[in-house]
C-alpha positions as CSV (number, residue, x, y, z in Angstrom):
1,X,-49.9,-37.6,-52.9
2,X,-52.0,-35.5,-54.9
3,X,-54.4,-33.0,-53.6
4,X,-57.4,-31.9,-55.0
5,X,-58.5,-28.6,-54.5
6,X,-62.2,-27.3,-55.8
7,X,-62.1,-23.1,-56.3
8,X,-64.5,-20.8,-56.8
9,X,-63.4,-17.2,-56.4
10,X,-60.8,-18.3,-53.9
11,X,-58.4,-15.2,-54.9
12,X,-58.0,-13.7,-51.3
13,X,-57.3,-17.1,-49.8
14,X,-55.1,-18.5,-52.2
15,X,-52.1,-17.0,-51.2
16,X,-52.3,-18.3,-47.3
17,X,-53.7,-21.5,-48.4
18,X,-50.6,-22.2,-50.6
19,X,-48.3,-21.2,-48.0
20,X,-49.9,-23.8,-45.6
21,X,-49.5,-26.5,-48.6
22,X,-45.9,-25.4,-49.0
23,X,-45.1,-25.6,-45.3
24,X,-46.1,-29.0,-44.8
25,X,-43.1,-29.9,-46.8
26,X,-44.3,-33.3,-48.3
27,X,-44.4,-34.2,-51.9
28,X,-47.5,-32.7,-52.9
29,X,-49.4,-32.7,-56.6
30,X,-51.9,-29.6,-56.1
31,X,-54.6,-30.4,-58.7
32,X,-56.8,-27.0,-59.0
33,X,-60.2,-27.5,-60.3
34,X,-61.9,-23.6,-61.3
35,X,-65.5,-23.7,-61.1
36,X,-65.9,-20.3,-63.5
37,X,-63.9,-17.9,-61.0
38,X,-64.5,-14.1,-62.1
39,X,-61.9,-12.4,-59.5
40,X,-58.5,-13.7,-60.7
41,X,-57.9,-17.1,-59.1
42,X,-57.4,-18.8,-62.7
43,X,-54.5,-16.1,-62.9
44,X,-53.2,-16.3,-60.0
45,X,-52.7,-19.8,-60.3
46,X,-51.5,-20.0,-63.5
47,X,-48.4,-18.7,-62.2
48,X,-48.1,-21.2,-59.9
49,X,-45.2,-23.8,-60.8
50,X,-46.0,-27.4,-59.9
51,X,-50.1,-26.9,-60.1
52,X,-52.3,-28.7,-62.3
53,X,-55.0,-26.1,-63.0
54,X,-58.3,-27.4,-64.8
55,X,-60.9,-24.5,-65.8
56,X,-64.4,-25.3,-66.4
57,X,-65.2,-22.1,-67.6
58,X,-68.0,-22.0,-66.3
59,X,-69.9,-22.9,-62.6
60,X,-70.4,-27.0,-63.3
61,X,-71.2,-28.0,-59.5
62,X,-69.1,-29.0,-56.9
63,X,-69.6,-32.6,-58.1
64,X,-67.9,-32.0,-61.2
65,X,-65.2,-30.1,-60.3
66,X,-64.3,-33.3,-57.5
67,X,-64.8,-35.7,-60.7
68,X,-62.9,-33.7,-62.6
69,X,-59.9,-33.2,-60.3
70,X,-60.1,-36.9,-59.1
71,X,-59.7,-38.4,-62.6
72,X,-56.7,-36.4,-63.0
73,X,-55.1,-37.7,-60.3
74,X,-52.7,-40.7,-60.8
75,X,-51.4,-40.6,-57.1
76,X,-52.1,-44.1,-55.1
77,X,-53.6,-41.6,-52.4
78,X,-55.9,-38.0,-53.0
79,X,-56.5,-35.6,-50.8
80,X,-59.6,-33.7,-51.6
81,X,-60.2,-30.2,-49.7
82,X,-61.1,-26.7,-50.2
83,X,-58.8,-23.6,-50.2
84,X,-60.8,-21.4,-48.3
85,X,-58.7,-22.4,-45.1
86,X,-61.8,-22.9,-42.6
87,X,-60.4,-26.1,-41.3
88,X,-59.3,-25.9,-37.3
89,X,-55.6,-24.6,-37.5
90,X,-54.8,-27.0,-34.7
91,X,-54.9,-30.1,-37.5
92,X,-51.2,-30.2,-38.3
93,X,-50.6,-32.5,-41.4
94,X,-52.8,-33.4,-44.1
95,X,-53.0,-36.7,-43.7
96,X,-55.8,-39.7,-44.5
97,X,-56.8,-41.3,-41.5
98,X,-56.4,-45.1,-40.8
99,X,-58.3,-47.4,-42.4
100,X,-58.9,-45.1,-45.5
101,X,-61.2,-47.2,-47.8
102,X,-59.4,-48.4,-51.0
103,X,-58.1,-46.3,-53.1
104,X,-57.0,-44.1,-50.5
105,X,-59.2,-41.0,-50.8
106,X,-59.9,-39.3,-47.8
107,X,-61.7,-35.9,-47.3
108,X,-59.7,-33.5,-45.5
109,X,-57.5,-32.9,-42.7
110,X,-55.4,-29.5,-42.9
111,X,-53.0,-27.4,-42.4
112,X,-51.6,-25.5,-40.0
């Protein structure tokens, strides 16, 4: 499944964020989409092993960076949700609910 994942000077909660992703233990494909980040998330992130990372460069609008990370995908299902880890911590999985429409994407449900 892949999971894509809009940033924008997301530096600080990176780190737990990925740690949630990791934890779930499922195979994941993180696709990163940087909206023009100025405080070291592209960096931090191009350290990551087993990320796709996309930079824009430059602040292109949400929009874009969800088109962007959603043509990159090539999973049958995509996750798409952002890493600043306000979602309730009492969802457990990330998971599409049933009756996803075709082509399975689903906005999100995290991560404990």
């Amino acid at each position: 499944m892949d999971v894509v994942v809009p940033v924008l000077n997301e530096v600080e909660m990176l780190p737990v964020f990925l740690d949630r992703l990791g934890a779930l233990g499922l195979p994941l494909n993180p696709i990163f989409v940087d909206n023009g980040s100025a405080d070291g998330t592209v960096e931090l992130l191009r350290g990551r092993p087993g990320i796709t990372l996309i930079e824009h460069g430059r602040n292109l609008g949400y929009g874009r960076s969800l088109a962007d990370g959603l043509r990159a995908s090539r999973a049958e299902r995509v996750v798409v949700i952002d890493a600043d880890c306000e979602y309730p911590r009492s969802y457990s999985r990330l998971a599409c609910p049933t009756g996803a429409r075709p082509g399975g994407v689903c906005q999100p449900f995290l991560i404990r």
